[in-house]
N, C-alpha and C positions, 0 to 999 in steps of 0.2 A: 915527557910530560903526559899526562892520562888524561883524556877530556873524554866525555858522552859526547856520541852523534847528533848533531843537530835532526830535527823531524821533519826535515823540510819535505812537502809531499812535491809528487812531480809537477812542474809548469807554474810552480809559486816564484814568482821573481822576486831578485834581493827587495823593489819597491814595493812589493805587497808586505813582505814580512817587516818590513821597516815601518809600512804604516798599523801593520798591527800589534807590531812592540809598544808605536807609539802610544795606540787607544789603550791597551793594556795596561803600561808606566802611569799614564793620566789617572784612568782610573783608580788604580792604586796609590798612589802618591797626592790624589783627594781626601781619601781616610788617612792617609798618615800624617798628610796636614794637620788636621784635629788631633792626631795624636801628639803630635810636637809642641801646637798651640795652647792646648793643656796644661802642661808641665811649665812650662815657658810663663803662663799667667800667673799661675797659683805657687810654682814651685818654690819660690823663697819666703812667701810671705808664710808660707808652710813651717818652714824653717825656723824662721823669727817668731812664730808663735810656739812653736815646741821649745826652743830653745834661749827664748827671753834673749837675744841679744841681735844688734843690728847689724853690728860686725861680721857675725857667723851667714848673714842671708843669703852671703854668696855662695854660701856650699851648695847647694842642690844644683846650682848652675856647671860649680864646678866639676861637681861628683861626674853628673849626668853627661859633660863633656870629656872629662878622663874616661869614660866606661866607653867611648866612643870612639875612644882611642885605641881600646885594644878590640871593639866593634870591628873598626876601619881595615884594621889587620885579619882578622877574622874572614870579613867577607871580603877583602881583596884577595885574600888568596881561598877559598870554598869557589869565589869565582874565576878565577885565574885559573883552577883546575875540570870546576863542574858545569861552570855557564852562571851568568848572570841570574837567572832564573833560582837554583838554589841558593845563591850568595844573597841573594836582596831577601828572602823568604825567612831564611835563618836569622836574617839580622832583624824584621819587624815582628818574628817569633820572638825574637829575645827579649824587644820594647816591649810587646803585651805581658809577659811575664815580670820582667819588671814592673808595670804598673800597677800590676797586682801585688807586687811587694808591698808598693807604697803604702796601698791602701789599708793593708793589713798594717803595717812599720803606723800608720797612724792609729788606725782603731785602736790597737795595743800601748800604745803609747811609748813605742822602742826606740827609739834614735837609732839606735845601731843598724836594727832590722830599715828601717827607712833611709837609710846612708847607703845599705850596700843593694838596694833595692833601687835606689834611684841612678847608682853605678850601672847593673842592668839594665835600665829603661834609656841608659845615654845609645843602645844599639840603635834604637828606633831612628832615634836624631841623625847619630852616621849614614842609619843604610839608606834615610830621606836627601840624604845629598849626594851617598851614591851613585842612587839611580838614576843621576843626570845623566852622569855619563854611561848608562846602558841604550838612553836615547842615540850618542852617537855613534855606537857599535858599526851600521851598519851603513851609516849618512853617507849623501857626496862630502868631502874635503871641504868644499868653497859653501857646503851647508849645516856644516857642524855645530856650528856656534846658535842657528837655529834652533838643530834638533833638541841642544842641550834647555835651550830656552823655554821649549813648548813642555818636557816634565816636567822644569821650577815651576810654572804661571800655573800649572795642575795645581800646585800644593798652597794657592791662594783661598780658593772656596775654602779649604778642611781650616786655613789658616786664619780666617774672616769668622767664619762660625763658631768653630773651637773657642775661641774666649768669650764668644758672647753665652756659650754655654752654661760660663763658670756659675753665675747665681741657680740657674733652675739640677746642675747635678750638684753644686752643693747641698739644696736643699733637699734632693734625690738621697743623696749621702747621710743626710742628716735624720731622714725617715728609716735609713737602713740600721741606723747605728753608728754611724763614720764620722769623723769630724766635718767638718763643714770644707774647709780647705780641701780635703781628699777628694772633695767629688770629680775635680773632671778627670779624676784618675782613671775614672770606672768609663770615662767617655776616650780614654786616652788608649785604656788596655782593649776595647772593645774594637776601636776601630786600626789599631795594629793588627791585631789578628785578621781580620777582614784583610788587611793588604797583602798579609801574608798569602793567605787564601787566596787570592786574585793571582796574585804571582804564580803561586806552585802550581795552579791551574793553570793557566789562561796563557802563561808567555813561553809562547813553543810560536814557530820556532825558535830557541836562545837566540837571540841575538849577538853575541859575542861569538859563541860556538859557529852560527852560520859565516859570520863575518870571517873565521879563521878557515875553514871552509871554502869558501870562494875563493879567497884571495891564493888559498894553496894551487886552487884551479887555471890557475891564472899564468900565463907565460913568464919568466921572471923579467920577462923585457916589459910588459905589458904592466907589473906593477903597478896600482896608484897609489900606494904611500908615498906623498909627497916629501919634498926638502922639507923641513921645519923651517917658519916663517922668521922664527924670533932664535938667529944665531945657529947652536950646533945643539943637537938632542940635550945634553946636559943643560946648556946655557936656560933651553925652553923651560923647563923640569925647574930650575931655578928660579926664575923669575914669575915664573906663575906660583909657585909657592909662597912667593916672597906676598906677591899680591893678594892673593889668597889667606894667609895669615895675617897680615895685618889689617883687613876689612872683617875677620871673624873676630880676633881682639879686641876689635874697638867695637864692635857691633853687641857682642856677648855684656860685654862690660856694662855698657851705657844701659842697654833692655835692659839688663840682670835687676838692676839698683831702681830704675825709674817706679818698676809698681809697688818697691817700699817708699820710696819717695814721695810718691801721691798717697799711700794709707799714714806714712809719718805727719804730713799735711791734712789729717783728715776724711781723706777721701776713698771710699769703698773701694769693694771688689769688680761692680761693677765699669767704675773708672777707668781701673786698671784694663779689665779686658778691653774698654771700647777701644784705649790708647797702643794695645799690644797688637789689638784688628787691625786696625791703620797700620800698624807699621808690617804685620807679617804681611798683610794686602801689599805695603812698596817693596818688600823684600822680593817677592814673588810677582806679582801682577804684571809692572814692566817688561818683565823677560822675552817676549817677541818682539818689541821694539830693539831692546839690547842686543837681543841674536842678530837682529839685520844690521844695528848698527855695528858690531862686532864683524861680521862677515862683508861688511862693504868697505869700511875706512880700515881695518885691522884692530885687534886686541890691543895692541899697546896704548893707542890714542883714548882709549875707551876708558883701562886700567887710571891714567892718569886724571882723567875726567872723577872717578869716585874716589880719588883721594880729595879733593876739591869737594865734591859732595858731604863727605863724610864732615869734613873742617866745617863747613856750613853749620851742621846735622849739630855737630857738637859746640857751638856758638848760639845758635838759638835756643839749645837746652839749659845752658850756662845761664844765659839773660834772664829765660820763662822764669815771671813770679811763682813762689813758694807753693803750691799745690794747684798754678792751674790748667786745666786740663789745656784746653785749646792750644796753647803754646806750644805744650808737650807732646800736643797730638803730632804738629808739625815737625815739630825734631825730629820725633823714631820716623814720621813719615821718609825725611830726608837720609834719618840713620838708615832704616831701610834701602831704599833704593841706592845707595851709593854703596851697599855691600852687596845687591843685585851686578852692579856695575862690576865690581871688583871679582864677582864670583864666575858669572858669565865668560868676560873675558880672559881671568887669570885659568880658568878652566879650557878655556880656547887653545892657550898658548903650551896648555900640558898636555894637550890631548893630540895637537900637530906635533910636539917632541917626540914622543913616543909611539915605537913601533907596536904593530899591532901584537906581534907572538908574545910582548911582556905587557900589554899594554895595563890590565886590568891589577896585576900584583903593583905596578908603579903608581897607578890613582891609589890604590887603597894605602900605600904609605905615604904620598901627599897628602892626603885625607887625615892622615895621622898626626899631620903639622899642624894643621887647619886646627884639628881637634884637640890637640897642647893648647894652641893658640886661645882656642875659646875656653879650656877650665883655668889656663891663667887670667883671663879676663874677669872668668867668673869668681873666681875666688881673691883677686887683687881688689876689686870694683867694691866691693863690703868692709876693707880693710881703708880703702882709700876715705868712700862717705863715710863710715864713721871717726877717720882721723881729720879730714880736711871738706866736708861735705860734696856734693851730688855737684854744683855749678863746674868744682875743678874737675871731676869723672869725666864731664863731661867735655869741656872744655882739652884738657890733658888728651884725652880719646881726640879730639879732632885734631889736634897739632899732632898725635902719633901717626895719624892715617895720612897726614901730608906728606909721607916719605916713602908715597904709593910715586908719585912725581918723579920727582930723579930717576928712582928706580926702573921706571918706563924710559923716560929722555935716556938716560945711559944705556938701555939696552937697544932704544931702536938706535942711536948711534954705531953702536957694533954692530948691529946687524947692517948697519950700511955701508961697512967699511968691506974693501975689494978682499977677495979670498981664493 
């Protein structure tokens, strides 16, 4: 396997480079926040206005999560070979350039052009959850689930401000020439680029590369890859998947429909973003509480805990009267955070499975499930409210998240059984 040397200058300890993966990922996964936030606001209502139909609004959810899916693959293996460093840079190069698609796929008035545009700009999304796990490249074991946590909580700020964007670049957009819906495209492709930038600069030493690195250095008796917590390598790989897919499913779903939901009700763009701030703030904000609660009681307890969230999440969005905000706010608040829950710890349980020489190619095809996971949400969730309305999405979404449950009790069972 070919890797680049890590840079590591003399007398830098793995805990200096580790803290300055960390400040680097933050920083970067700030703008990419807003990048994601962006498209996530506007991106269907985009749709349903190009394309006159309520049915179809799920496509740009979904587009943008298939393109994320051959993203995931992409940078899991550019990193797997070259360092985390080029794998995350190539992948929010791609988001920026897709955003630019869009924008043009709008002004032109192309559907097509803004389909396979909004397929590229799904990179952005993948490589913003990638680089969780370049956070723990280089962690202690017993503080992984932390490190993983302090990148997510980064991509709250981009994810807080991003929609409250939406009105002042639409209007930006609409002085340019663009339709109004395109604008936070122009905020979306701008501040990918910037991550990317940050990246290709700034994250030396690679953290992944250092990390293979050391541990080459290392007596094979002295190894710290620990046993995997949760059963046998595979078993971990699987259940974290498992966890991990079905919190993106129902999380995808539910957002996708909610800010046609509130404009079918009347209610602007501006709505929409306050209600998408709220919830990308719970998706992300939590994430150092979670990393500790993760890394003190175990992942599995945790996982169970946001299917329980999620059920909530999608009950109070079921009840919430017919376009109003405050109810609403509160559901994605809970949708959020219980796909925090599920993210954090099912990320925990994949990250202990796997050894480190394969580590970085086997996230980027979990990622790839993840990423099924979310363009079938996004593309089912449009077919569902326009057959059977928004209460059953959401409702339906929280009974499917309840079998985050089991899933956890049966595996921490195995894993307690003698071996």
């Amino acid at each position: 396997m070919k890797t680049d040397a890590p840079d590591l200058r003399e007398g830098v300890s793995s805990a200096e480079a580790q803290r300055r993966t960390l400040v680097v990922l933050v920083a970067a996964q700030v703008l990419s926040g807003a990048g994601l936030a962006a498209g996530v606001t506007v991106g269907s209502l985009l749709a349903q206005d190009m394309l006159k139909s309520t049915s179809l609004a799920g496509l740009p959810s979904a587009l943008g999560t298939a393109g994320s899916v051959l993203a995931a693959i992409a940078v899991g293996r550019i990193s797997q070979t070259h360092g985390r460093r080029l794998g995350l840079a190539t992948g929010y190069l791609a988001g920026a350039i897709g955003s630019a698609g869009v924008i043009a796929g709008a002004a032109l008035g192309n559907a097509a052009l803004l389909f396979v545009a909004l397929f590229v700009y799904g990179a952005g999304m993948s490589t913003n959850l990638l680089a969780r796990y370049a956070g723990a490249d280089l962690a202690e074991p017993t503080h992984r689930a932390r490190a993983v946590s302090t990148v997510l909580v980064a991509t709250t700020l981009g994810g807080v401000v991003g929609p409250n964007l939406a009105a002042p670049t639409g209007e930006l957009a609409e002085s340019l020439g663009v339709p109004y819906l395109a604008g936070p495209f122009l905020l979306a492709g701008t501040a990918y680029a910037l991550a990317a930038l940050i990246l290709a600069v700034w994250l030396r030493p690679d953290p992944l590369l250092l990390a293979r690195t050391l541990e080459a250095r290392r007596p094979a008796v002295a190894s710290t890859e620990p046993r995997p917590r949760i059963g046998g390598r595979r078993t971990g790989v699987v259940v974290g998947s498992m966890v991990m897919v079905l919190t993106q499913l129902v999380m995808v779903a539910v957002m996708t429909m909610t800010p046609v939901h509130l404009h079918d009700h009347g209610r602007g763009a501006a709505a929409s973003g306050v209600v998408i701030a709220i919830h990308l703030g719970a998706m992300y904000l939590p994430s150092p509480v979670t990393g500790r609660l993760v890394d003190r009681y175990g992942p599995l307890g945790i996982a169970a805990v946001s299917g329980l969230v999620l059920l909530a999440a999608g009950i109070v969005a079921a009840s919430a009267p017919a376009g109003s905000v405050a109810p609403l706010a509160t559901a994605l608040a809970l949708l959020g955070f219980g796909w925090n829950l599920g993210l954090v710890s099912g990320t925990a349980i994949v990250t202990d499975a796997v050894p480190l020489a394969g580590r970085a190619k086997t996230q980027g095809l979990v990622d790839v499930f993840i990423a099924i996971a979310g363009a079938t949400g996004g593309m089912v969730s449009g077919l569902v409210v326009a057959g059977i309305g928004y209460p059953a999405l959401a409702l339906g979404g929280g009974l499917l998240a309840l079998l985050i449950v089991p899933i956890a009790v049966a595996a921490g069972r195995s894993d307690c059984r003698p071996r």
